[in-house]
C-alpha positions as CSV (number, residue, x, y, z in Angstrom):
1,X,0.0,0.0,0.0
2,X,1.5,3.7,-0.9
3,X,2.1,6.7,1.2
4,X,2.4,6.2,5.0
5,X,0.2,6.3,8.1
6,X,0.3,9.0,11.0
7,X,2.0,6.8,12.9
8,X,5.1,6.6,10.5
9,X,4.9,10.2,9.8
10,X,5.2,11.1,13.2
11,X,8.4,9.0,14.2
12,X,9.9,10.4,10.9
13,X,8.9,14.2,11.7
14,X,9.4,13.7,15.3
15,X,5.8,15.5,16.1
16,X,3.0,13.9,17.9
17,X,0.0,11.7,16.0
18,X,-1.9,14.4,18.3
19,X,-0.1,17.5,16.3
20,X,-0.3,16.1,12.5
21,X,-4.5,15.5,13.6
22,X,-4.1,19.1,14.7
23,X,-3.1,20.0,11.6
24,X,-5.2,18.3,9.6
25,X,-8.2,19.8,11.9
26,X,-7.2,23.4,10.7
27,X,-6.6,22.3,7.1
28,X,-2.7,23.4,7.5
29,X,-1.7,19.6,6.7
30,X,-4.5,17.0,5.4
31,X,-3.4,13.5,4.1
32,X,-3.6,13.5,0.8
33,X,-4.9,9.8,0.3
34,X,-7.2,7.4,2.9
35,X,-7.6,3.6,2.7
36,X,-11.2,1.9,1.9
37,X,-11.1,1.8,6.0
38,X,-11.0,5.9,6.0
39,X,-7.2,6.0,7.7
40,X,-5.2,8.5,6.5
41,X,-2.2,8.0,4.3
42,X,-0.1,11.1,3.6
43,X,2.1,11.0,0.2
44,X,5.7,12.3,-0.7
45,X,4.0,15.8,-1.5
46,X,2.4,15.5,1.7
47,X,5.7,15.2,3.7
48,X,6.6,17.8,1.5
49,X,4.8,20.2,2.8
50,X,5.1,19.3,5.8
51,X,8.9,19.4,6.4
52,X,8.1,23.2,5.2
53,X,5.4,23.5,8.2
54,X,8.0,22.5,10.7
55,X,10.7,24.9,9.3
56,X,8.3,28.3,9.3
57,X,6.9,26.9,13.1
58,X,10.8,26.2,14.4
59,X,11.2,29.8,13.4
60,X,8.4,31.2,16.0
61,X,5.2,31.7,12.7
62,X,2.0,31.3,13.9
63,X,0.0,28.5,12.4
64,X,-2.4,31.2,10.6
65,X,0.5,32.7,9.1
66,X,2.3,29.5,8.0
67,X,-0.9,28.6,6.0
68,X,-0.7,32.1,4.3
69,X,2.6,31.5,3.5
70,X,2.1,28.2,1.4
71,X,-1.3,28.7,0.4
72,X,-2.1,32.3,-0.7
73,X,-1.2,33.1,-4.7
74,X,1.3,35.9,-4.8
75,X,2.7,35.1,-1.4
76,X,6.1,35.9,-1.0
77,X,8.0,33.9,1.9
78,X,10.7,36.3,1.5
79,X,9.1,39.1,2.7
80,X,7.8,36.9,5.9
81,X,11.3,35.6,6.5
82,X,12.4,39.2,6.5
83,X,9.8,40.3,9.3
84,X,10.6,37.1,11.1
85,X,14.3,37.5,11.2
86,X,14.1,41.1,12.0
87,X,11.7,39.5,15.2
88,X,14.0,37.1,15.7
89,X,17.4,39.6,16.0
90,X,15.3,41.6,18.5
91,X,14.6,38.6,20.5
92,X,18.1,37.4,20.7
93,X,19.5,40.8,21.3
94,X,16.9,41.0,24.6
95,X,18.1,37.6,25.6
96,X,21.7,38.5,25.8
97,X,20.7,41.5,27.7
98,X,19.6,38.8,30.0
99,X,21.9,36.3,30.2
100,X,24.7,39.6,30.5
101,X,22.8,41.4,33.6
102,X,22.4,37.8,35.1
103,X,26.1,37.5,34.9
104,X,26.4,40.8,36.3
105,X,24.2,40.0,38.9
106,X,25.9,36.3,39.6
107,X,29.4,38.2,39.7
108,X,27.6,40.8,42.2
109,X,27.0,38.0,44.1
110,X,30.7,36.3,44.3
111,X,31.3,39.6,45.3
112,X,29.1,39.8,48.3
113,X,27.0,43.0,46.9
114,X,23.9,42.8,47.9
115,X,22.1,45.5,47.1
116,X,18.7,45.5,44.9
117,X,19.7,46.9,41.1
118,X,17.6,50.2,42.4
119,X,20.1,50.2,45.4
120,X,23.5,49.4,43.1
121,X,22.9,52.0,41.0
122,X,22.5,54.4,43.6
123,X,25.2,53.8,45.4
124,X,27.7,53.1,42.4
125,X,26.2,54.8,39.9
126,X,28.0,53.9,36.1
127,X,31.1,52.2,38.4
128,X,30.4,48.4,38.5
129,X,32.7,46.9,40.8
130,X,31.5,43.0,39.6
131,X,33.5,44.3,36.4
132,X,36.3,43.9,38.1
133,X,35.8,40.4,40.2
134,X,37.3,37.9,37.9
135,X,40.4,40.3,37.2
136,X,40.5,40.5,41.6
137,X,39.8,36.7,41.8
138,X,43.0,35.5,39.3
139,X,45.2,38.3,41.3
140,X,44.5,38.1,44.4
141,X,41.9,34.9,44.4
142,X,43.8,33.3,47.4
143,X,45.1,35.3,49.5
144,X,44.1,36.1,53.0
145,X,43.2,39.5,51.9
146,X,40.8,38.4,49.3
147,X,39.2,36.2,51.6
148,X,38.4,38.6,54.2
149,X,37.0,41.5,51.7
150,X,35.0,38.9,50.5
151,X,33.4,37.7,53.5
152,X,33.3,41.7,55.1
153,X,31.3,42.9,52.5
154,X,29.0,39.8,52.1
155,X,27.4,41.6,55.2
156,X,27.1,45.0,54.2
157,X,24.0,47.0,53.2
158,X,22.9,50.1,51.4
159,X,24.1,52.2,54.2
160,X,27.7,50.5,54.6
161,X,28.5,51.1,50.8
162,X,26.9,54.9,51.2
163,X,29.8,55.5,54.1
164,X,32.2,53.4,52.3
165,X,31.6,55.9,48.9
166,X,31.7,59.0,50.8
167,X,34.9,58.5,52.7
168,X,36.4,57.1,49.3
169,X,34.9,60.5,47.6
170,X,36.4,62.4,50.4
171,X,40.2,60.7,50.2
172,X,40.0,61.6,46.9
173,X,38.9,65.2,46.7
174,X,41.6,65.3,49.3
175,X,44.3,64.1,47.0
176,X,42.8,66.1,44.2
177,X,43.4,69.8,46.3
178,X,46.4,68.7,47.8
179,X,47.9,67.6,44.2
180,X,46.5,70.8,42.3
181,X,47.2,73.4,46.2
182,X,51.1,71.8,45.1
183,X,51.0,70.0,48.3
184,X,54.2,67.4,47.9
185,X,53.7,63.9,47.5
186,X,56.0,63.1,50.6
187,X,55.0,66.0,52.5
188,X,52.5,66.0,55.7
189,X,49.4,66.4,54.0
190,X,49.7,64.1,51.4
191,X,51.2,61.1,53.5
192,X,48.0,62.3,56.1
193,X,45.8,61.5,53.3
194,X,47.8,57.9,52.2
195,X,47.5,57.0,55.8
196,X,43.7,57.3,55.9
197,X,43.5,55.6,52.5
198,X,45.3,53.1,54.0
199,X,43.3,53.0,56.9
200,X,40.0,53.0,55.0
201,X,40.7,49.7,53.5
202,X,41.5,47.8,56.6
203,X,38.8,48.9,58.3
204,X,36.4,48.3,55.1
205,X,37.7,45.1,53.5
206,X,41.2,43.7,54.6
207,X,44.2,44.7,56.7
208,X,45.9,46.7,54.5
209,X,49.8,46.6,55.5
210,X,52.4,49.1,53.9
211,X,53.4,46.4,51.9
212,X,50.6,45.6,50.4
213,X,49.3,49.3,50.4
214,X,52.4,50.1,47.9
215,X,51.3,47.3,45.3
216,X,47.6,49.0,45.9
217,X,49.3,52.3,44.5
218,X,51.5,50.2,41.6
219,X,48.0,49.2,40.4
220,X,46.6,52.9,40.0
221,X,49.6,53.9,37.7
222,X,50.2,50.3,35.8
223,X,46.2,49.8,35.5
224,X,44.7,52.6,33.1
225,X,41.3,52.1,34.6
226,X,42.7,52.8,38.2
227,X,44.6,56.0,36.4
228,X,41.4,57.5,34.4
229,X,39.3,57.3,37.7
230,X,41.9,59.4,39.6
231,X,43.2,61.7,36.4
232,X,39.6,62.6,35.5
233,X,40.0,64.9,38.5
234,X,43.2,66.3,37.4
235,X,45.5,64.5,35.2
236,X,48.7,63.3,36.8
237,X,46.3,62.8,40.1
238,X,46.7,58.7,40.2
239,X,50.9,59.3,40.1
240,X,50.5,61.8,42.9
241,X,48.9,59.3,45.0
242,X,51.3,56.3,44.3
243,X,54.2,58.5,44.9
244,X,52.1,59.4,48.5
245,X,51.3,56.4,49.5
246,X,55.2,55.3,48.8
247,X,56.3,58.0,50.9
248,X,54.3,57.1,53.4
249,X,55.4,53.5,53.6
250,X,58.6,55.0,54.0
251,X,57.6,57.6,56.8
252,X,56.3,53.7,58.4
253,X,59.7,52.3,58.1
254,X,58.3,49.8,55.3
């Protein structure tokens, strides 16, 4: 007997008997041929046609339209395919949005941040510090240091990272007028302001030794991100505050 049943149609499509009835319901896909019994028996043209079905319903057309599409005279598939792709572009461009802001998020996390979105931008404004977590993970992923910022800041709140932003802001207003008053970088007020930078960090997110407070300034001047954050305020700002905070290791003895 030609053509085949729904049965075989549906393990060689890989639909449902329930779907290609479905289809044949709404006209979209009716078996070309029956047996004296009445079954259905769907021919070569018929899997045809088919095979097209599934490729406009794997790209997101609606049934209605798919019948349009291979029924209507003068239709032109390209001009569907167009619209679709178009669709299609949008959709993928939302869903990397996504899956980037649930990185973002999952990085925030690592990170201890948590803060709602509303909060984080508030609080940070355009500065994302997750940016930064993999980059602090591979340099500093395990030392003590790392360890303890980590597990600080997992318990902080909107109102620690609001004092933790203002005394940054001040430290570095305080560079700023010191750098552009010609304040020298080893001179009282400039060492002043290293020690309270230093200062800031232990008591915020690790014990910050004069050591270790020395590589912090190597990392303003060798890290261009570090120097645009402190130059935007006056340019040669982030060497004025790596050549304080040396001094001031020195002043220490370290």
């Amino acid at each position: 007997m030609s053509g085949y049943s729904v049965g075989q149609v549906a393990r060689l499509a890989g639909v449902t008997v329930r779907t290609l009835h479905h289809y044949d319901e709404i006209g979209l896909l009716s078996p070309s041929e029956r047996t004296a019994a009445g079954y259905r028996r769907y021919t070569e043209a018929d899997l045809d046609r088919l095979q097209r079905v599934l490729f406009y319903r794997e790209l997101g057309f609606p049934l209605e339209e798919i019948a349009t599409i291979l029924d209507r005279p003068g239709t032109d598939p390209l001009t569907h395919l167009r619209r679709r792709r178009e669709l299609l572009s949008r959709e993928i461009r939302r869903l990397q949005r996504m899956v980037a802001a649930i990185d973002k998020a999952m990085e925030a996390h690592r990170m201890g941040i948590s803060l709602t979105p509303e909060e984080r931008r508030e609080v940070f404004g355009d500065f994302r510090p997750e940016d930064y977590a993999d980059e602090a993970e591979q340099r500093w992923g395990g030392s003590d240091a790392y360890a303890e910022s980590r597990r600080r800041t997992a318990a902080y709140g909107k109102q620690d990272w609001q004092r933790i932003k203002a005394e940054w802001g001040e430290l570095v207003n305080g560079f700023a007028a010191a750098f552009t008053a010609g304040e020298p970088a080893d001179g009282e007020v400039a060492t002043g302001l290293a020690e309270r930078h230093r200062r800031h960090i232990s008591t915020w997110f690790y014990e910050c030794g004069y050591q270790m407070h020395k590589g912090l300034a190597d990392l303003y001047v060798a890290d261009e991100r570090f120097t645009v954050h402190f130059d935007r305020l006056a340019p040669g700002l982030a060497a004025y505050v790596h050549d304080a905070i040396h001094a001031n290791a020195a002043r220490a003895g370290a």
